[in-house]
C-alpha positions, 0 to 999 in steps of 0.5 A, a space after each residue: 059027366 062030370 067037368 073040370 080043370 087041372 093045373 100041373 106042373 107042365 100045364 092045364 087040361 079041362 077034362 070030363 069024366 063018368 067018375 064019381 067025384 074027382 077025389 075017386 080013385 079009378 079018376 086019380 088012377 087014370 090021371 095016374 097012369 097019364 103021368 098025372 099024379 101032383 095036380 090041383 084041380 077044380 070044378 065045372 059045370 058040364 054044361 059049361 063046357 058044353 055052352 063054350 066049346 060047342 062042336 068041340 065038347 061033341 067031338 070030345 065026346 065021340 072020340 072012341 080014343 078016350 074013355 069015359 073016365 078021362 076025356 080031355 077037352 082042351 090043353 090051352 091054358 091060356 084059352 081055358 083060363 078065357 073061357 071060365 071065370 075063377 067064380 065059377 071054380 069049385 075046390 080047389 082039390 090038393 092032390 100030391 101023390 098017390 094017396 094024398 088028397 085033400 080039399 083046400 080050406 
């Protein structure tokens, strides 16, 4: 699994996900069919995320309403943005629309 953070217009996610890269495209069109399709998004080490929401990260994890490809682990930016260092981010990764991806020089 892979980790990560999303900031969007309405908010912040941390999220895990089985896809490849957060450039795949089965990741941009789950995030898609979420409403999510303008977004910079950065990533984090699972381990991470295991390390800083303990029981939380497990419960995500179990919960047979979210699939692999999209688990949202938290939606507090505020705590997000506590519980991770800007250091620890890679990317950032650009993405407007359904097609445009880019990495941030």
């Amino acid at each position: 699994m892979k980790a990560g953070i999303i900031i969007t217009g309405s908010g912040t996610l941390l999220f895990l996900t089985s896809a490849e890269s957060l450039e795949a495209s089965n990741f941009v069109k789950a995030l898609g069919e979420k409403g999510i399709d303008k977004y910079i998004a950065f990533e984090v080490g699972e381990e991470m995320v295991r390390n800083r929401y303990g029981q939380h990260y497990s419960v995500t994890m179990a919960d047979r309403k979210q699939t692999d490809l999209l688990r949202i682990v938290d939606v507090d930016g505020q705590r997000i943005f506590r519980n991770f260092d800007l250091k620890s981010l890679s990317g950032p990764i650009l993405h407007e629309g359904p097609e445009a991806i880019r990495r941030a020089a």
